[in-house]
PAGU-406848 format. One record per residue (C-alpha): residue number from 1; x, y, z. Coordinates in Angstrom, 3 decimals, m for minus. Layout:
NUM  X  Y  Z
...
This chain:
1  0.000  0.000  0.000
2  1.291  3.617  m1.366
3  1.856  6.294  1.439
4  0.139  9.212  1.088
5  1.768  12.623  0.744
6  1.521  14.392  4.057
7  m0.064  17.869  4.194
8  1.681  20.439  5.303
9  m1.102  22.821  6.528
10  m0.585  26.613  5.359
11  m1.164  27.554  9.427
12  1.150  28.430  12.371
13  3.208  31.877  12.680
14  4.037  33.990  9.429
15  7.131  32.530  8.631
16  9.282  34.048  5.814
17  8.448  33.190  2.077
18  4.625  33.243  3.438
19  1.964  35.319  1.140
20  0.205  37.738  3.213
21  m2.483  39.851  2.541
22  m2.718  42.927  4.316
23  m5.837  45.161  4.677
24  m4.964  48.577  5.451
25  m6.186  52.143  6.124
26  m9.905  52.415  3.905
27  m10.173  48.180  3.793
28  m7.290  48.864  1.267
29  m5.762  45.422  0.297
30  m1.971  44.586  m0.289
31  m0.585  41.227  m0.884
32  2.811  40.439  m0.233
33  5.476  37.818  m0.192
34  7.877  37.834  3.608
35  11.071  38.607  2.154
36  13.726  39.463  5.030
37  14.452  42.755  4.108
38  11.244  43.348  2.326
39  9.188  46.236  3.020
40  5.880  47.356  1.971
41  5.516  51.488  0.958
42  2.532  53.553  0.888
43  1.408  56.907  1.107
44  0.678  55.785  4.798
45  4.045  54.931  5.851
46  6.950  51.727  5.743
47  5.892  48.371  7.103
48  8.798  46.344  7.375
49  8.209  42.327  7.039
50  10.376  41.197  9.593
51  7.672  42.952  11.873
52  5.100  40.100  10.815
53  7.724  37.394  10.743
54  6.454  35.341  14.010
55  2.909  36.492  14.461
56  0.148  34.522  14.431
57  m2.552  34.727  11.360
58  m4.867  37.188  11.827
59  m2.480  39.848  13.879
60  m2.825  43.787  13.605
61  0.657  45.161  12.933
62  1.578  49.167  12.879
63  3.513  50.835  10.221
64  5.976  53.925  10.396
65  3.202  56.228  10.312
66  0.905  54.155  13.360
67  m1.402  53.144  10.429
68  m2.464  49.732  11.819
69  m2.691  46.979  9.267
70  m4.807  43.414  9.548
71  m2.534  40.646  8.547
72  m3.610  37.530  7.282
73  m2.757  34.370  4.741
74  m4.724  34.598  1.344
75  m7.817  32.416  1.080
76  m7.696  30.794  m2.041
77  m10.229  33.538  m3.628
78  m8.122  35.919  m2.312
79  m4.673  34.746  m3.983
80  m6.499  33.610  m7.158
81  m7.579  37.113  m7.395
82  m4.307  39.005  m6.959
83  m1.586  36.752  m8.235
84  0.288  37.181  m10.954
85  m1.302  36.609  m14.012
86  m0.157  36.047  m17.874
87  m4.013  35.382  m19.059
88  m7.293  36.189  m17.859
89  m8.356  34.068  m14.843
90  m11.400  32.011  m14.054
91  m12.933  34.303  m10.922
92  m13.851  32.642  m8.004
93  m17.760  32.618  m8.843
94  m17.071  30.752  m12.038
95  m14.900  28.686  m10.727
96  m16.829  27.524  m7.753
97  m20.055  26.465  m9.993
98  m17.359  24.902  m12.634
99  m16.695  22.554  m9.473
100  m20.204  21.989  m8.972
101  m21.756  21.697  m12.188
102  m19.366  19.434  m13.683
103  m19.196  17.128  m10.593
104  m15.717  17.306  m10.176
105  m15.263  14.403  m7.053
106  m11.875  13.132  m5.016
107  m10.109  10.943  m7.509
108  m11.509  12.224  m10.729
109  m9.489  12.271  m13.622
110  m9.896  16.145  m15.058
111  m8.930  17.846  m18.109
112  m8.250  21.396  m18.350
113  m7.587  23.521  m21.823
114  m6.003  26.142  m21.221
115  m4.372  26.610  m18.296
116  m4.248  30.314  m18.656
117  m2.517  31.677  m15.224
118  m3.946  28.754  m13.303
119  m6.924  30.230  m11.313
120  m9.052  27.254  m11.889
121  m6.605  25.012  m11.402
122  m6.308  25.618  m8.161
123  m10.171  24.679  m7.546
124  m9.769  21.981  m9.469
125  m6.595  20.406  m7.750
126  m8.303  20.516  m4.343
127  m11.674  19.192  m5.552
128  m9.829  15.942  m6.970
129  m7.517  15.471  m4.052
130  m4.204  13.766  m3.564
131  m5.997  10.429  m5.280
132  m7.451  12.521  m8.755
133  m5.243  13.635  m11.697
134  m5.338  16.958  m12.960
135  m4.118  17.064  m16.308
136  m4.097  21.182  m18.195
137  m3.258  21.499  m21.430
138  m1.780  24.713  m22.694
139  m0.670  26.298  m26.153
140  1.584  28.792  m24.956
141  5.035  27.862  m22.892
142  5.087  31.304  m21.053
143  1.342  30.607  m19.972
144  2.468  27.609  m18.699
145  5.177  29.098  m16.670
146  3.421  31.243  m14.978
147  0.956  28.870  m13.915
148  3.191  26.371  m12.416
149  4.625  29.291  m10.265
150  1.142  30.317  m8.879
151  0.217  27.011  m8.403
152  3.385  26.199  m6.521
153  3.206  29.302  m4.705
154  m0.411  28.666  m3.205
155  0.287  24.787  m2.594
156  4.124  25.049  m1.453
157  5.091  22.980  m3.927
158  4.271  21.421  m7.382
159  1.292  18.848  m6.465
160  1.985  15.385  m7.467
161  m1.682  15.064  m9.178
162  m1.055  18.035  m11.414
163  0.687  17.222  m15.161
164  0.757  20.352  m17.393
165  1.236  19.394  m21.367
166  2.346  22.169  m23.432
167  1.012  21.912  m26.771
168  m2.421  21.779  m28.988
169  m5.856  19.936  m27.004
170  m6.636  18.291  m30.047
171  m3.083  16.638  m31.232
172  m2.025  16.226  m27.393
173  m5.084  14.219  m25.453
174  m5.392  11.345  m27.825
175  m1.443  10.839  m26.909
176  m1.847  11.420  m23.274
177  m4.476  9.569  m21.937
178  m6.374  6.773  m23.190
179  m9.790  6.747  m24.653
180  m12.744  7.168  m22.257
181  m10.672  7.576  m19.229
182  m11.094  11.289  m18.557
183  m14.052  11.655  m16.242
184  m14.178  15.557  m16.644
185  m13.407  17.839  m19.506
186  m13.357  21.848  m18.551
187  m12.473  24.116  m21.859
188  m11.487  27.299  m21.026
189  m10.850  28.743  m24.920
190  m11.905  30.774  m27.616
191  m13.106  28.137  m29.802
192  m14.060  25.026  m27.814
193  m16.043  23.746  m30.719
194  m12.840  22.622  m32.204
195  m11.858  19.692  m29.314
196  m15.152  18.562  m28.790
197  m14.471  15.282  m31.150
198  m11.385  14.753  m29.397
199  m12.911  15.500  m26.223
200  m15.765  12.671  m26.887
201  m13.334  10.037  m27.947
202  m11.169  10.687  m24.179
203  m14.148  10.872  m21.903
204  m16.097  8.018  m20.280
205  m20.055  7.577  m20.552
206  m21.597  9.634  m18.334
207  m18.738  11.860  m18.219
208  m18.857  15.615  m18.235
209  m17.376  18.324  m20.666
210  m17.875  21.896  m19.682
211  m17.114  25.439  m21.781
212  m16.546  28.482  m20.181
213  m17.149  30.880  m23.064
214  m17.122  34.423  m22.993
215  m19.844  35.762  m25.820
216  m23.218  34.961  m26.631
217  m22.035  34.045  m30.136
218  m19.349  31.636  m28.921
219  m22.336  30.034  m26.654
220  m24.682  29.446  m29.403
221  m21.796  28.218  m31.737
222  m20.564  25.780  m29.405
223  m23.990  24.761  m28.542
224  m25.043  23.713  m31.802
225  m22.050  21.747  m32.605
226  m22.541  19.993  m29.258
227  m26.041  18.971  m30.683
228  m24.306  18.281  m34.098
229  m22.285  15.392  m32.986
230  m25.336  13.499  m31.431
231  m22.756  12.049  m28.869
232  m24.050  14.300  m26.110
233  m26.889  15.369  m24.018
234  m28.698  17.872  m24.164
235  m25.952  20.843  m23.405
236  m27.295  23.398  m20.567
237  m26.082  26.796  m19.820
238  m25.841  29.566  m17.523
239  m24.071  32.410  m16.052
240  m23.277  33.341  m12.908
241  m23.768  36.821  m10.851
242  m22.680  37.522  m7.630
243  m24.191  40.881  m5.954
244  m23.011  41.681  m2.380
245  m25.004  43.592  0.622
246  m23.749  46.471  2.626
247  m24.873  45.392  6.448
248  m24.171  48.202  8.864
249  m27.147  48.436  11.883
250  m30.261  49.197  9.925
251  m28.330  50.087  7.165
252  m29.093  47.264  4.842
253  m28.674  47.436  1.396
254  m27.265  46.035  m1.660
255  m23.867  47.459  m2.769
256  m23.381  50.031  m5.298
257  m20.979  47.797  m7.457
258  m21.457  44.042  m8.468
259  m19.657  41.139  m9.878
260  m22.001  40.737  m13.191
261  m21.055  39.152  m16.261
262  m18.237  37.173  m16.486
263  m18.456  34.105  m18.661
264  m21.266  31.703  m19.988
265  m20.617  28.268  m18.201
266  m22.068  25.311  m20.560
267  m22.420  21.744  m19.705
268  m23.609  18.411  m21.782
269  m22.697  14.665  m20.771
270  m21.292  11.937  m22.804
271  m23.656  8.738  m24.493
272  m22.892  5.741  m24.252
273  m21.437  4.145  m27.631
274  m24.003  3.649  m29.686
275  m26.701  5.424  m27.671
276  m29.050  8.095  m29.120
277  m30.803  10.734  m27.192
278  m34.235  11.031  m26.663
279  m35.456  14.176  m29.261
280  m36.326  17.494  m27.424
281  m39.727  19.014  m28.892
282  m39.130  22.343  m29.366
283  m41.168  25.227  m30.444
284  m40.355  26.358  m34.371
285  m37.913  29.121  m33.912
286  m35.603  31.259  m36.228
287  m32.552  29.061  m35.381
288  m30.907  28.336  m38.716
289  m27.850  29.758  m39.055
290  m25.915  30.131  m42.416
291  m21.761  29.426  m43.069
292  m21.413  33.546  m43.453
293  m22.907  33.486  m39.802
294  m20.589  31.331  m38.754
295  m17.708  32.512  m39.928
296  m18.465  36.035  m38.170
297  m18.677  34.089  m34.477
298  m15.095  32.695  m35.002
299  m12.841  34.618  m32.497
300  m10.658  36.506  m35.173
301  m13.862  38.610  m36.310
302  m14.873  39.048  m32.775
303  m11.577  40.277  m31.956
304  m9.187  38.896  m28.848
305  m6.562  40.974  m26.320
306  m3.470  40.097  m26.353
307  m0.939  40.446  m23.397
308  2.369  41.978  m24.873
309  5.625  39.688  m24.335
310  7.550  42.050  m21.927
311  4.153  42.623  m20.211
312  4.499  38.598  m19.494
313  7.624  38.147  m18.891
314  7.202  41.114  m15.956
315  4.398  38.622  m14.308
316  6.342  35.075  m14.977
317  9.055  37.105  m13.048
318  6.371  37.624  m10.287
319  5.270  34.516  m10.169
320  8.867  33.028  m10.086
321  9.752  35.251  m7.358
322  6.184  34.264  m5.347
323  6.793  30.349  m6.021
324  10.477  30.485  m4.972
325  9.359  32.579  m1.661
326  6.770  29.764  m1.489
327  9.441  27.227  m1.284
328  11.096  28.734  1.590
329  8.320  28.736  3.742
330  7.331  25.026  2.812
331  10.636  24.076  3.785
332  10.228  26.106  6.913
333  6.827  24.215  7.924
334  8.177  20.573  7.311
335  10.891  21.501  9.704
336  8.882  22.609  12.242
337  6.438  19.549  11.685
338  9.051  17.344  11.595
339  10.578  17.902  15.057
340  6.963  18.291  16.204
């Protein structure tokens, strides 16, 4: 019998190498990596880190100035949100219902295309555990990069059930894993339409693929292929919204400013070979669609930013710098819990 990896838990004193996040004067929020010279300048003042080396999470610290400062390791919606980042992330509202809606369970086997800067991989590594396998498939080396250094940074080190393949979704998966093995399939791309064949022949019956698509277009492209292939069900979609509440005594009110529109998430599960799908009656609608209006939902006509190459190198230097400050601190913990 295999021994599991142990855990080393991201609690105890701040210890240098830690990522802290720091809420300041006006709920202002700075994240930081314990560095033993580092220190953190604002307008406010100088905190120095060796201030916070020691303290327990959760401690109130007091800069040059006698601005106070709450002090306190990043949740992982909190570090997903402010780490570096060489693509647009999954946010945490997406990412949670990606979890959900595509059933992603403790020794699953998971696909993800593309990696991006690693947001959701960090939901997805903890939904499939130490027993899943998370395997992300990425286009673009530098992507790559700085994924693996976020992802090392929040875990302490790389996580044995992650593998990250650098190359194209559709050439790649047939090599990497066998044919209906992959339990989950999460596409995260500007034209997921293009792996779904790929992504049939890889995934088990019964098991999931999920877009996360950002236009309306894209949705109703990839939705109609999905139907196409008649090796689905019936795909589903939705987006998420997330509106917070200011509570202060009878002051109770929703907040001026909301998380809205992010992404479209859609969902459909694999047949079994050979099965067909019971027909849905549906009302007559104007749903035909022509190879013109096709070709104007493909992502060149819509148009897609892209991140410069010294813009990216600046954040795979963050990340480096966050991972290897990551390290430190993982070393620091299995010392202590060694001698424990």
């Amino acid at each position: 019998m295999s021994e599991q990896p142990r855990t080393v838990r991201p609690s105890g004193p701040f210890r240098e190498g830690d990522r802290v996040q720091l809420t300041g004067p006006k709920g202002r929020l700075h994240t930081v990596t314990l560095r033993e010279d580092g220190e953190l300048h604002t307008h406010h003042g100088v905190l120095r880190h060796r201030d916070l080396v020691g303290l327990p999470d959760g401690s109130v610290v007091t800069n040059s100035s006698g601005h106070e400062y709450l002090a306190l390791r990043p949740l992982l919606r909190d570090f997903a949100m402010s780490m570096p980042r060489g693509a647009a992330i999954v946010y945490p509202k997406d990412a949670a219902q990606i979890v959900m809606q595509a059933d992603v369970f403790p020794g699953a086997t998971v696909v993800e295309a593309g990696v991006g800067s690693g947001a959701l991989s960090l939901s997805l590594l903890r939904a499939v555990g130490a027993s899943g396998t998370l395997v992300s498939f990425e286009r673009r080396d530098e992507f790559a990069d700085v994924a693996r250094a976020n992802v090392h940074t929040f875990f302490g080190e790389e996580p044995p059930a992650w593998r990250v393949v650098v190359g194209d979704l559709v050439e790649a998966l047939p090599r990497e894993l066998p044919a209906g093995s992959v339990d989950r399939v999460v596409l995260d791309m500007l034209a997921p339409w293009e792996c779904i064949d790929v992504v049939a022949e890889a995934l088990t019956p019964g098991g999931v693929v999920l877009c996360y698509i950002a236009t309306a277009t894209q949705l109703s492209r990839v939705a109609e292929y999905i139907r196409s292939t008649g090796l689905f069900t019936e795909p589903d979609a939705s987006e998420t919204m997330v509106r917070g509440w200011h509570v202060e005594g009878l002051a109770v009110r929703p907040d001026h400013r909301m998380v809205a529109h992010t992404g479209f998430l859609l969902t459909a599960r694999r047949l079994a070979p050979g099965a067909i799908a019971p027909s849905v009656k549906r009302r007559a609608s104007k749903s035909g669609f022509s190879d013109e209006d096709v070709e104007m939902w493909t992502p060149g006509a819509v148009g897609d930013r892209e991140i410069t190459d010294k813009n990216l190198r600046k954040r795979a230097r963050e990340a480096a710098r966050a991972a290897e400050g990551a390290r430190i601190a993982t070393a620091s913990r299995e010392s202590e819990q060694a001698t424990e």
